[in-house]
LOTIRO-368251 format. One line per 8 residues: number of its first residue (from 0); their letters; for each residue x, y, z of N, C-alpha, C. Coordinates in Angstrom, 2 decimals. Atoms other than C-alpha are relative to their C-alpha. Example, Ala and Ser with C-alpha at 12.3 -4.5 7.8 and 13.67 -1.06 7.14 Angstrom:
BEGIN
0 = as = 0.89:-1.19:0.00:12.30:-4.50:7.80:0.90:1.20:0.00  -0.82:-1.19:-0.06:13.67:-1.06:7.14:-0.77:1.09:0.73
***
This chain:
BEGIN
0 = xxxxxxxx = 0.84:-1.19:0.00:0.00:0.00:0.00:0.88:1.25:0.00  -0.70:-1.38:0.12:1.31:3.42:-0.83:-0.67:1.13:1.23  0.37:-1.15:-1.04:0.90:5.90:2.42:0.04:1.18:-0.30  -0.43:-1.17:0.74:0.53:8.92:-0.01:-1.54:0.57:-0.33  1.39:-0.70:-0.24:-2.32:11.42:0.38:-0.87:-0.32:-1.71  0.86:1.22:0.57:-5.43:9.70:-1.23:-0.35:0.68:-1.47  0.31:-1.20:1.48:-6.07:12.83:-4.36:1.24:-0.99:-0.63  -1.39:0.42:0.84:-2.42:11.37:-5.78:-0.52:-1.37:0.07
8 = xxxxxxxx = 0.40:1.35:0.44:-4.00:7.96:-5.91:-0.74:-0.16:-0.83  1.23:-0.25:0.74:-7.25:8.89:-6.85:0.32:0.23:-1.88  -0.06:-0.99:1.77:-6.07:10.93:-10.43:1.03:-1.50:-0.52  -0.67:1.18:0.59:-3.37:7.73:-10.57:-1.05:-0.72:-1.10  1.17:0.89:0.60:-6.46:5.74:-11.02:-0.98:0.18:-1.13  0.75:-0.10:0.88:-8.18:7.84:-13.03:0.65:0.14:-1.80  -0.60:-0.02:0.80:-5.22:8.10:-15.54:0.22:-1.37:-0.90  -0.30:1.37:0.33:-4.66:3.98:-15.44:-1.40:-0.26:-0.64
16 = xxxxxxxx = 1.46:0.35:0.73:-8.61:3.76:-16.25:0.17:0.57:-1.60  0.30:-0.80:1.32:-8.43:5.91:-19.35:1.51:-0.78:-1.12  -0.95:0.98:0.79:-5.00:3.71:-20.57:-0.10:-0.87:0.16  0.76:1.67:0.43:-6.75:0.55:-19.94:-0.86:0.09:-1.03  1.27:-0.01:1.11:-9.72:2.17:-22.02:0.50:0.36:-1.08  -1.14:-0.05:1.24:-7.16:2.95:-24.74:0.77:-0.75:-0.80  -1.03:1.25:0.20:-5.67:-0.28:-24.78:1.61:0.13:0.27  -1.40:-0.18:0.15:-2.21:0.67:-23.73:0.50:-0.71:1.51
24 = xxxxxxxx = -0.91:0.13:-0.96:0.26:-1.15:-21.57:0.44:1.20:1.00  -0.49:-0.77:-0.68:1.69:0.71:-18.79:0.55:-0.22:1.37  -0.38:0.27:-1.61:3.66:0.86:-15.28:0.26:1.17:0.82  0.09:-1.20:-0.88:3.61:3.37:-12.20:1.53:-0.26:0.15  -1.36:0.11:-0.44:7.29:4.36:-11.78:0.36:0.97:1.14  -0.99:-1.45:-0.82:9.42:7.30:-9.84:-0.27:-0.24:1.29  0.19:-0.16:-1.41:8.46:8.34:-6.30:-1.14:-0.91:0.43  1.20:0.98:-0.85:5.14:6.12:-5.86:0.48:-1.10:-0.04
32 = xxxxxxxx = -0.35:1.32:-0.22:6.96:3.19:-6.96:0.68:-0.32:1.08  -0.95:0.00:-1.12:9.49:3.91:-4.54:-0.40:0.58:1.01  0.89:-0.15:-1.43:7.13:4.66:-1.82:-0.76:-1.60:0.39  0.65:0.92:-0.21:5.70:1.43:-2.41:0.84:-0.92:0.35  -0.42:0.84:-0.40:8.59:-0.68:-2.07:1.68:0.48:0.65  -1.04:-0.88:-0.92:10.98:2.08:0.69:-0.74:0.44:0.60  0.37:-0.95:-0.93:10.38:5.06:2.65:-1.32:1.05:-0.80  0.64:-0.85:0.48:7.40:7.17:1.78:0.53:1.41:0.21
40 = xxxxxxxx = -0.26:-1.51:0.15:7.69:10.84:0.77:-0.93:0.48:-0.46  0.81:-0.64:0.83:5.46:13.54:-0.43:-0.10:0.60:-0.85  -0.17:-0.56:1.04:5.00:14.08:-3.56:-1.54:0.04:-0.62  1.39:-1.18:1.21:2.23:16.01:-6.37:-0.03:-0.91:-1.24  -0.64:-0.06:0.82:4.07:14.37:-8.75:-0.40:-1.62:-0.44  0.21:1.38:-0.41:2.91:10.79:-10.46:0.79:-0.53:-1.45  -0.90:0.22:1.27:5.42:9.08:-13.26:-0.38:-1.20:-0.73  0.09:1.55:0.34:4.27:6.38:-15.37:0.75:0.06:-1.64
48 = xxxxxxxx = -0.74:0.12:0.66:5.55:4.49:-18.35:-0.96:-0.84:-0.81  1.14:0.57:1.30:3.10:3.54:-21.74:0.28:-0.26:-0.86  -0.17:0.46:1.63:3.21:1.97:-24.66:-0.77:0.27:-0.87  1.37:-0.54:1.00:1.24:4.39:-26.59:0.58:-0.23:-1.29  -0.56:-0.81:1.44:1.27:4.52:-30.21:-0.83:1.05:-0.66  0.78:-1.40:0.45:-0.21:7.44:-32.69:-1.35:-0.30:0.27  1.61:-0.21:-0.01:-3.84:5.56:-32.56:-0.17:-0.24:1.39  0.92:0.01:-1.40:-4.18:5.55:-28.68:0.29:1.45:0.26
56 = xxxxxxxx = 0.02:-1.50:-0.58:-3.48:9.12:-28.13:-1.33:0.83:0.20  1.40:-0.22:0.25:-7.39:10.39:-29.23:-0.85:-0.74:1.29  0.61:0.83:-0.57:-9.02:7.39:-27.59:0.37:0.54:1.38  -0.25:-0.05:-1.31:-6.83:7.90:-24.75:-0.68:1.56:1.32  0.65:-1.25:0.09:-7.41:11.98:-24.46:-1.56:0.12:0.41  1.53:0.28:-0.13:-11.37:11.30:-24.75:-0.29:-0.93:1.37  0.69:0.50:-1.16:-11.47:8.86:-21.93:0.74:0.34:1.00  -0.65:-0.97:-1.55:-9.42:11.25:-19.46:-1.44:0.90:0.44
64 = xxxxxxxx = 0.79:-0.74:-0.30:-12.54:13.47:-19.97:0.35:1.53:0.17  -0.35:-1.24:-0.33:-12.88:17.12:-19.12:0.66:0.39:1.56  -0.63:-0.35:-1.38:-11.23:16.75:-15.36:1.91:0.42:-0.59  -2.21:-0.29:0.27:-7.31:17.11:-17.05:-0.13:1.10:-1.22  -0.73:-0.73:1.16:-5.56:19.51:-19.02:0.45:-1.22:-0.25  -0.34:0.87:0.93:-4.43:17.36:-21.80:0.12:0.73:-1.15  -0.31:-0.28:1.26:-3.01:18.52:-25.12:0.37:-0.68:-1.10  -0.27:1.10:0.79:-3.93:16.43:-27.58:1.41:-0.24:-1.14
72 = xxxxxxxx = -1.03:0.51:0.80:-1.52:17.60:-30.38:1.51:-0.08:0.81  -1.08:0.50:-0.30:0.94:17.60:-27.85:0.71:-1.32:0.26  0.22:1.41:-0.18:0.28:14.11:-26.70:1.07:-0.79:-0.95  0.24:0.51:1.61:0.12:12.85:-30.69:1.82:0.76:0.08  -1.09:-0.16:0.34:3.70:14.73:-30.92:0.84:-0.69:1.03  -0.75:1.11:-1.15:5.08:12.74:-27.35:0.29:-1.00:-0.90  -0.45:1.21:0.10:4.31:10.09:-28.72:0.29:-0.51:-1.29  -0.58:0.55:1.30:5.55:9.88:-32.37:1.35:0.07:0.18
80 = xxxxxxxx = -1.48:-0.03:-0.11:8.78:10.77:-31.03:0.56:-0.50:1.19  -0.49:0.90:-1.14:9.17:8.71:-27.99:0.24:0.79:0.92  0.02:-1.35:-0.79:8.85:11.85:-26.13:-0.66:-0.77:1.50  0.94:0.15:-0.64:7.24:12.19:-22.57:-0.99:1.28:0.42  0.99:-0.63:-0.34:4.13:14.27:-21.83:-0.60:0.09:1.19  -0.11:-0.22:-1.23:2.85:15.60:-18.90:-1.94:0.33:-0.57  1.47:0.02:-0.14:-1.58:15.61:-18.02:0.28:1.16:1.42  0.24:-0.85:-1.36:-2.90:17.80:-14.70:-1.23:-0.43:0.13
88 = xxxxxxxx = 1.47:0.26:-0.30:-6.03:16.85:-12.98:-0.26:1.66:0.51  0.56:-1.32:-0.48:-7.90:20.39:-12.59:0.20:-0.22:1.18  0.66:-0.26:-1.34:-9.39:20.09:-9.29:1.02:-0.78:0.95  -0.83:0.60:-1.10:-6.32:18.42:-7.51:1.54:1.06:-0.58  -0.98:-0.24:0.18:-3.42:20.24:-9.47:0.95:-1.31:-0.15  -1.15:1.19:-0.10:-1.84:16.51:-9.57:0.41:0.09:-1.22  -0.99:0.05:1.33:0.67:16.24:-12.15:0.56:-1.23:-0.66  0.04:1.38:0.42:0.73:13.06:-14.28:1.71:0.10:-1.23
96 = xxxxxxxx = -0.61:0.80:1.30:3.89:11.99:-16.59:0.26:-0.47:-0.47  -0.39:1.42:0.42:3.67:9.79:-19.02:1.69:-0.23:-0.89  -0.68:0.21:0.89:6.44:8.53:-20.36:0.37:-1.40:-1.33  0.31:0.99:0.78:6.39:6.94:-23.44:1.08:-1.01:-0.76  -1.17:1.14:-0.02:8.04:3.68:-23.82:1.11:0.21:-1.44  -0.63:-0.36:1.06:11.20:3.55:-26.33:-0.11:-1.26:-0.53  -0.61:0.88:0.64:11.26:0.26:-27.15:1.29:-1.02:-0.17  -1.66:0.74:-0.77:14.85:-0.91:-25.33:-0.46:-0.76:0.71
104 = xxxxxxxx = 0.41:1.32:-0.88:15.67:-3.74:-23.76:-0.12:0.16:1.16  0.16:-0.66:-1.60:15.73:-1.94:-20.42:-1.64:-0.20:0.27  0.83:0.06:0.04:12.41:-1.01:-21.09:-1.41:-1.37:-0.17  0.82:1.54:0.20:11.16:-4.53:-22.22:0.00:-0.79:0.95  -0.25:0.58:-1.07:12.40:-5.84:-19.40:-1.05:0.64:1.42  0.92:-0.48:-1.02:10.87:-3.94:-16.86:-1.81:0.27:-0.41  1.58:0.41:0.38:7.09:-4.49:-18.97:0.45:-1.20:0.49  0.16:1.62:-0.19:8.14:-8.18:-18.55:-0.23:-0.31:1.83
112 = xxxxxxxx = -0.01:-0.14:-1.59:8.56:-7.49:-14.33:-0.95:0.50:0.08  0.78:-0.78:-0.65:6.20:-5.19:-13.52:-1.22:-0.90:0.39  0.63:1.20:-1.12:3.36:-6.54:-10.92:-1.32:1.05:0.22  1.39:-0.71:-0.76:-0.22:-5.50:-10.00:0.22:-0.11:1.38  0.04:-0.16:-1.19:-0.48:-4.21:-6.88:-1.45:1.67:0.86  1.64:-0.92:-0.28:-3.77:-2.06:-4.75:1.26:1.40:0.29  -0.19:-1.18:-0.61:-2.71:1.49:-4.34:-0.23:0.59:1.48  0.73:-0.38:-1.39:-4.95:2.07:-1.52:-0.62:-1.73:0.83
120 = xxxxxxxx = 0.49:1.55:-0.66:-6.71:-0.89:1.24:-1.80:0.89:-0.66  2.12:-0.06:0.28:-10.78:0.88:-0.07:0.48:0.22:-1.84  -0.10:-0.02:1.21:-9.36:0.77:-4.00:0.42:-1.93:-0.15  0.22:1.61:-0.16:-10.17:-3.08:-4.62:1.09:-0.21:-1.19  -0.56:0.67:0.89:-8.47:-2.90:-7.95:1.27:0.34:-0.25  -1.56:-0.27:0.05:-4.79:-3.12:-8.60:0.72:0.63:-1.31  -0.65:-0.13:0.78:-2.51:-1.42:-10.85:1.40:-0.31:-0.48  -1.40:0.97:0.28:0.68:-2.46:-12.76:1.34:1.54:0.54
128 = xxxxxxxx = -1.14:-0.85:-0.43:3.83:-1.15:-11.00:1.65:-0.90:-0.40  -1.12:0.48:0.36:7.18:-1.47:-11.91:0.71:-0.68:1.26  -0.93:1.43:-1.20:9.85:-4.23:-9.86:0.74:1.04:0.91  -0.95:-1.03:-0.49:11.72:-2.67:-6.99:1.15:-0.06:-0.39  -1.04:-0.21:0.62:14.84:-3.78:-8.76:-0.49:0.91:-1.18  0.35:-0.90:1.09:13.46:-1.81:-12.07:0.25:1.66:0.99  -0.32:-1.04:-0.71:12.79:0.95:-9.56:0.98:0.60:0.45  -1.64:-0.44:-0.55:16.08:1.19:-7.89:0.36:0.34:-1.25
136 = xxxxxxxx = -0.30:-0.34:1.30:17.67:1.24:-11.64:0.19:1.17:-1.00  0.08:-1.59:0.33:15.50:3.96:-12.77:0.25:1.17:0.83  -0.25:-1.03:-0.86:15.90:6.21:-10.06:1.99:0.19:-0.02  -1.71:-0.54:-0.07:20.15:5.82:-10.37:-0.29:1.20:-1.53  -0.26:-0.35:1.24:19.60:6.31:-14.20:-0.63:2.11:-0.06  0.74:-1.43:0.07:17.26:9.62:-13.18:1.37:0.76:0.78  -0.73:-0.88:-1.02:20.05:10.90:-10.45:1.22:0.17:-0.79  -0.92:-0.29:0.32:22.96:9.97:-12.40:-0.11:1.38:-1.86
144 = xxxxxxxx = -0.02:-0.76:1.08:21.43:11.94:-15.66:-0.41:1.76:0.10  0.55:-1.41:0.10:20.10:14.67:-13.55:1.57:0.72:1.11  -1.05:-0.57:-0.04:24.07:15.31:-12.77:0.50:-0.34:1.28  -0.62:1.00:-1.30:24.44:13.26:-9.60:-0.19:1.35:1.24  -0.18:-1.25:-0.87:23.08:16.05:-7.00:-1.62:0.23:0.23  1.34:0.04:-0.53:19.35:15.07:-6.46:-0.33:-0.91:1.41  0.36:0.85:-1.63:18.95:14.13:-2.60:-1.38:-0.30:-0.32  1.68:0.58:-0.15:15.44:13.35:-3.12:0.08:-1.60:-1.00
152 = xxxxxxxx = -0.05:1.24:0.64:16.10:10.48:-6.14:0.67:-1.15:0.85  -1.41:1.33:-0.50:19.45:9.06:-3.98:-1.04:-0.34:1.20  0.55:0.11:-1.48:17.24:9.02:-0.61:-1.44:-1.04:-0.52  0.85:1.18:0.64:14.49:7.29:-2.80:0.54:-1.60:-0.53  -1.02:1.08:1.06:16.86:4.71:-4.42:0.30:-0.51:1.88  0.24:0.59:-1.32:18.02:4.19:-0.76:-1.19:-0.70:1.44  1.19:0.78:-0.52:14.97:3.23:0.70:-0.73:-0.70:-0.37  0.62:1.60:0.25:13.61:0.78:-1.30:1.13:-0.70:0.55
160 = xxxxxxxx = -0.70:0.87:-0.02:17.28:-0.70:-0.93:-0.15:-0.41:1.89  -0.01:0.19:-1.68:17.07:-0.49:2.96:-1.15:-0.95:0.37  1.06:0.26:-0.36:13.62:-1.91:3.48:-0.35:-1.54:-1.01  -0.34:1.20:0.93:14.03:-4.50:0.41:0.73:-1.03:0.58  -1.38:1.50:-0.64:17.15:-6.27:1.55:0.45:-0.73:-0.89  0.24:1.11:0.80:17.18:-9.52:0.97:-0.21:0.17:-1.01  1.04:0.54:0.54:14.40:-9.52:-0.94:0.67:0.10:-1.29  -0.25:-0.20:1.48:15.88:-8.04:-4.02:0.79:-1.04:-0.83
168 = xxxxxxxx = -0.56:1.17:1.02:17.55:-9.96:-7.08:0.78:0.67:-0.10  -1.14:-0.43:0.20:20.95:-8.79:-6.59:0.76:-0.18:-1.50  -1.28:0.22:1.31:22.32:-10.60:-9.96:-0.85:0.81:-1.26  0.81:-0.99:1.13:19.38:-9.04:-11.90:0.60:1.53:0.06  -0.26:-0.99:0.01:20.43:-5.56:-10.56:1.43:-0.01:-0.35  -0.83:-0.38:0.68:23.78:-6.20:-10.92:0.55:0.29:-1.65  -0.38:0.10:1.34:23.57:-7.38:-14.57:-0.77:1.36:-0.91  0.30:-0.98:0.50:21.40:-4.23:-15.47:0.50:1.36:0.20
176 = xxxxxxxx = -0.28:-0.97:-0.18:23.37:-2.14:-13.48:1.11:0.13:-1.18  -1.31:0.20:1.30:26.54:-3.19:-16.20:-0.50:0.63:-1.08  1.05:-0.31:1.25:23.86:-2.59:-19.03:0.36:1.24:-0.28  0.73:-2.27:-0.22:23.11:1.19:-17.99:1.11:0.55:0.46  -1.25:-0.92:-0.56:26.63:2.12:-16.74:-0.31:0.52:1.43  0.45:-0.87:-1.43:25.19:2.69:-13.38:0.85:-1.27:1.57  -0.58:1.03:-0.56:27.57:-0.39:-11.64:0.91:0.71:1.40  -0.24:-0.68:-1.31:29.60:2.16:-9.25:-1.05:0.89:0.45
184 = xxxxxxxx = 1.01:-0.25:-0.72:26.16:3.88:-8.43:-0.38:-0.48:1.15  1.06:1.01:-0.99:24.51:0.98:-7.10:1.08:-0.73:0.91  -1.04:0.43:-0.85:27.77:-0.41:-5.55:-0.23:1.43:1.30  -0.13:-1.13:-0.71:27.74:3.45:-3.86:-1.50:-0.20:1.08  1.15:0.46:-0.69:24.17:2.77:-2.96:-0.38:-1.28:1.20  -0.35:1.02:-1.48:24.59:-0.32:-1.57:0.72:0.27:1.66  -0.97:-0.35:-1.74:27.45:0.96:0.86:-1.17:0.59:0.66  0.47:-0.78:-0.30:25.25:3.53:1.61:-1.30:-0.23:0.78
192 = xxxx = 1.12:0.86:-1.15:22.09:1.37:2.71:0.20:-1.44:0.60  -0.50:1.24:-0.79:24.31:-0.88:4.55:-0.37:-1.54:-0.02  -0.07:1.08:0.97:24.23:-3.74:2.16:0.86:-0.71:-0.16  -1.50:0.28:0.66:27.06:-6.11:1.51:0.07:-0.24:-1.37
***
């Protein structure tokens, strides 16, 4: 369960409804993922990851409804260029971004992981979230590209690893950390959430 004030669930849900009614794959990433399997934090902010192509953009747009800013031709331009796009629910200010899948094996990989799971304990139905190894991953790949100097990503990245443990698939993370160039990151990370 994500301990993250119930509006940032709510618009989640109403975003995952309208890319189920679109037909599009998709997974919750960034700070909710990593609230879901670390330390919670508060965030506005909700990151997911779709496999739109040009004919779900319309469909998709139409079954958000009139509660979001949405720009369709911006959308339609996200996603011909593997771009990511950003929604707003009016009446909450929540800030949705999608980002739209490229097509890498990173990316294929983490559709092949990702896991339903309830947002809330009174929201019966589950949505697809990315692996906490995927999670950890993306969050180096976000810190190390946003110039190695975001305490909020490293402190996220550290708390799934703290609260994980065990649990995680060390040879999976290591072999993706090799992939992505992120191998003294997650070594750094490790030290750091007193890991061997």
């Amino acid at each position: 369960m994500i301990p993250a004030p119930s509006e940032v669930f709510e618009v989640t849900r109403l975003v995952v409804t309208a890319l189920d009614s679109a037909g599009v794959r998709y997974f919750l990433g960034g700070s909710l993922a990593s609230a879901i399997y670390g330390e919670a934090r508060a965030t506005r902010d909700v990151d997911l990851i779709a496999a739109m192509l040009p004919p779900h953009a319309r469909p998709f747009v139409t079954a958000l409804g009139n509660g979001f800013y949405a720009d369709l031709a911006a959308i339609e331009s996200a996603v011909a260029t593997r771009h990511s796009f950003n929604i707003v629910h009016l009446d909450t200010m929540v800030k949705v971004d999608v980002f739209v899948f490229k097509g890498d094996e990173f990316g294929r990989s983490q559709f092949a992981r990702r896991s339903a799971k309830q947002l809330s304990p009174d929201d019966p139905a589950a949505i697809y979230v990315a692996s906490a190894e995927d999670t950890v991953l993306a969050k180096l790949q976000w810190y190390r590209d946003g110039g190695g100097v975001s305490d909020r990503q490293w402190n996220d990245v550290l708390g799934v690893l703290k609260v994980q443990g065990a649990a995680l698939d060390r040879a999976y993370l290591d072999e993706w950390a090799r992939e992505l160039g992120l191998t003294d990151l997650l070594r750094r990370a490790l030290d750091d959430a007193g890991l061997p």
